[in-house]
N, C-alpha and C positions, 0 to 999 in steps of 0.2 A: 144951310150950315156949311161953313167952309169945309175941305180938302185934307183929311190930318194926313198928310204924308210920311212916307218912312223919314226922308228929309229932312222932316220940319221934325217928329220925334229925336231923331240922332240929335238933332240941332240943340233940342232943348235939355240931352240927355249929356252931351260933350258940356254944357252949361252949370250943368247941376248935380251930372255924378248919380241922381234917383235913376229909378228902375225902368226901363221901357215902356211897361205895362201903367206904372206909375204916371210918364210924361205923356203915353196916348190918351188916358183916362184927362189930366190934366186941361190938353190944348183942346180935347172935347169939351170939356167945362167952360175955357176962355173962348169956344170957335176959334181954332187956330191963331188967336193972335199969342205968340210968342211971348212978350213980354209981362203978357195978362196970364200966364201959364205958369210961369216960372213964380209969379209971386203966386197961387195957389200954392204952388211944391213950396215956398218958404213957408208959407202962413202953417201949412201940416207939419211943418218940420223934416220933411222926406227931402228936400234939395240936402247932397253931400250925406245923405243917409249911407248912401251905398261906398262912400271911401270910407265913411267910419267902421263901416262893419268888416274892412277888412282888419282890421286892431285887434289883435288878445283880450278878452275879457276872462277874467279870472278871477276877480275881486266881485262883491256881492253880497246876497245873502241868499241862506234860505229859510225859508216860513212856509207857516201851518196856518188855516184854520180850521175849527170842528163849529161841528153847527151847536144851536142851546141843548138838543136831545141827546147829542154824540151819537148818530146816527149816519152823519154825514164829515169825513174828512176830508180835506185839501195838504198837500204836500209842494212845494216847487222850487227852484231853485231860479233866481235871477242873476243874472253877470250883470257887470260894469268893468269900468277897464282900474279904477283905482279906487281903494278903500276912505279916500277924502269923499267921492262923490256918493259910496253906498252908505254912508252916514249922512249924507244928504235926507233934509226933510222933503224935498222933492220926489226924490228915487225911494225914500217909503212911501211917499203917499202912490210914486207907481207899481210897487209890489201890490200896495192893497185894490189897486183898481182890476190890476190883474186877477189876484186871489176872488174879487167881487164877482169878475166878470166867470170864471169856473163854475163857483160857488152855484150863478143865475142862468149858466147854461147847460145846454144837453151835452153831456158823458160824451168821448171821445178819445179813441186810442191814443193817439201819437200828437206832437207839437202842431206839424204840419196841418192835422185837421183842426187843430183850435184857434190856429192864426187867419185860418180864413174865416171865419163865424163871425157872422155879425156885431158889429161894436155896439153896446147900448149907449158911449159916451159922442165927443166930437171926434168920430172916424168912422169910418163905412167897417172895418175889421179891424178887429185885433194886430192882425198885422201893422195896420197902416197907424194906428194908436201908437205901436212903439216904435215905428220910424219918425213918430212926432217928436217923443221922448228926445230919443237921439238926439234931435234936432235941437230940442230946446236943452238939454245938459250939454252938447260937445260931446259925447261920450259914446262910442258905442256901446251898446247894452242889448239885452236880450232874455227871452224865457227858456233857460235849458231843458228843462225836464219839468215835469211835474206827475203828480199823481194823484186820484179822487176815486176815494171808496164809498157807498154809497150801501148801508146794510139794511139788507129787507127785513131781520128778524130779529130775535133778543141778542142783548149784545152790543158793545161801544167800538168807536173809532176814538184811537186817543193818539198825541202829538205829543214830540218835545223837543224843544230847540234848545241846543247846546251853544254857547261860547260866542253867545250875541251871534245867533244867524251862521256862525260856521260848519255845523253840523246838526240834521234833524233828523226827526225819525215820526214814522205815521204807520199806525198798527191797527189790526183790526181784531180783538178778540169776539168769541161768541159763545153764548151760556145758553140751556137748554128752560132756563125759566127768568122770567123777568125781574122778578123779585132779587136775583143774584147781582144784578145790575148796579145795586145802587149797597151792596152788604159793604163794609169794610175792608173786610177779606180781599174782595172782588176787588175795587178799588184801589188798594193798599198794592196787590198783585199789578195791576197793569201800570201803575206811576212807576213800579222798577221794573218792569218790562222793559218800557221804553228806555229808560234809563240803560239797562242793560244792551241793549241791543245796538245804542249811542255807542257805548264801551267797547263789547264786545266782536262788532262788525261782522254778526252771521249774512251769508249767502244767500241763505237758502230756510226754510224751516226742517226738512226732515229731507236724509237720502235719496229718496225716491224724486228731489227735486233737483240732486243735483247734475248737473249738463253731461250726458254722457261723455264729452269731447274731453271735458275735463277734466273727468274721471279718466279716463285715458290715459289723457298729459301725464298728472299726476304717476299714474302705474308706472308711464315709461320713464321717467325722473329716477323713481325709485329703482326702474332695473341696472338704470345706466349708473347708476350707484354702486351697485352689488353683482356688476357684469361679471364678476371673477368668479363667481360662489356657480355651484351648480344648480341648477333650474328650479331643482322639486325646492330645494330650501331657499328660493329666493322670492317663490310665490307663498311660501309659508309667512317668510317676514313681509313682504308685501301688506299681508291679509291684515297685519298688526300696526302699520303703518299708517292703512288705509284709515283703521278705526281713529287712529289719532285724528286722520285729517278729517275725519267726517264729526269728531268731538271738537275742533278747533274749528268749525266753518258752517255745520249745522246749529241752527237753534234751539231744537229740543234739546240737542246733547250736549250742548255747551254749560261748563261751569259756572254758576249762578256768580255775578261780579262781586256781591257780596256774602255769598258762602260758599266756598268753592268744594265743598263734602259733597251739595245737591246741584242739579242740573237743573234746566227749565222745566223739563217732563218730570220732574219729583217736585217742582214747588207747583205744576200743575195737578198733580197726582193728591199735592195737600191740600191744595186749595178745594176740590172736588169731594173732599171726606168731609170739612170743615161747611162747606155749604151744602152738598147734599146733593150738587148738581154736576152736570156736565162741563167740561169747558176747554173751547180750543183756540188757539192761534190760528186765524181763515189767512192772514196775508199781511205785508210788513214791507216799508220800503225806508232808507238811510241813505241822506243823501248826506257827503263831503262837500263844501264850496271848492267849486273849480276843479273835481275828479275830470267831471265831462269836457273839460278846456285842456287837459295837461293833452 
């Protein structure tokens, strides 16, 4: 096997704009012949991969899917750099390959671990899949974020996408009997959950989640406000401030979008007389297209 030298890598990478690791993988495939390298990098679409992605992508979508049980949800959020190309039949069919490939692999925190996981299609990974994409749209593009909840017990993961892929939301409630599952009630309740939650843009679900830092911030906003007043009466109004923000940013406490008399913990509070059962809000995630790019 021929010599892949740093030389001959720079050489193919001053060429092609791909990634290092990309062109040494490459000229090991051709044995060093150069010319036979660089067309590997074009045929994956990774040659020039790496000048696109220094571009903006802000434009996109994002999508759901739930498995048939609603036991299983996917959430994610894709870039492109302009809204011609995310209306592209192409750039869906690579959300869904994406969504497929979550859907068929093992659970993982962060982007970073899901890019390196084996690809089931023509790429060795995930990563190397969307640097094909790139390649073949002109575009840079990418997986911003995503999310997969995966519930072991009674209880659904439900989804909903707003305003053709501009904003989604994936929710996990959970009931203490199964049969709650499938009531009206139950039902009826989580299609304007989501909904709500689209609307509304909670944080957090309840105080206790919100970031201490935050809360902090917050505090000192409010003193630099009312610096003039003296102390004991500025922590008093503080206290009243606070609840606002914690009814304006938490979920349970937020005003139902459409009855603004009850909250989320009073339409759960009904909902639980009405069936007989238990039931909570485990975890919730809303994403914006392009929050993560601004």
């Amino acid at each position: 096997m021929a010599e892949i030298t740093v030389g001959l890598i720079k050489t193919l990478r001053d060429k092609t704009n791909a990634g290092m690791m990309d062109c040494k993988a490459a000229l090991a495939e051709a044995n060093g012949d150069l010319e036979e390298a660089e067309t590997i990098l074009r045929k994956k679409g990774i040659a020039d991969a790496e000048k696109k992605a220094g571009r903006a992508a802000k434009e996109g979508v994002v999508a759901a899917r739930i498995s048939e049980d609603a036991k299983t949800g996917i959430l994610v959020e894709v870039n492109c750099e302009t809204d011609f190309v995310a209306k592209n039949e192409n750039f869906q069919s690579f959300v869904n390959e994406i969504l497929d490939h979550i859907a068929s692999s093992d659970s993982v925190d962060t982007v970073d671990e899901l890019l390196t996981q084996p690809f089931s299609g023509d790429a060795d990974t995930l990563d190397e899949f969307i640097k094909a994409k790139v390649g073949q749209l002109g575009e840079n593009m990418g997986l911003t974020r995503f999310a997969k909840y995966e519930l072991g017990s009674t209880g659904v993961v439900a989804s909903y996408i707003h305003m053709q892929g501009r904003v989604g939301v994936l929710v996990e409630v959970a009931t203490g009997k199964a049969e709650t599952e499938s009531s009206e009630a139950f039902t009826n309740f989580v299609k304007d959950l989501t909904l709500h939650i689209a609307a509304a843009q909670p944080i957090c679900i309840d105080r206790d989640e919100v970031p201490a830092d935050l809360v902090e911030k917050e505090k000192d906003i409010f003193r630099e406000q009312m610096k003039d007043k003296p102390a004991e009466i500025i922590e008093k109004i503080i206290g009243g401030k606070m609840g606002k923000f914690y009814a304006t940013n938490c979920l349970l406490e937020q005003a139902f979008i459409k009855d603004g008399d009850k909250s989320i913990k009073d339409l759960i509070a009904d909902l639980e007389k009405e069936t007989g059962d238990t039931v909570s809000i485990s975890r919730f995630a809303r994403y914006g297209l392009g929050e993560e790019a601004e």
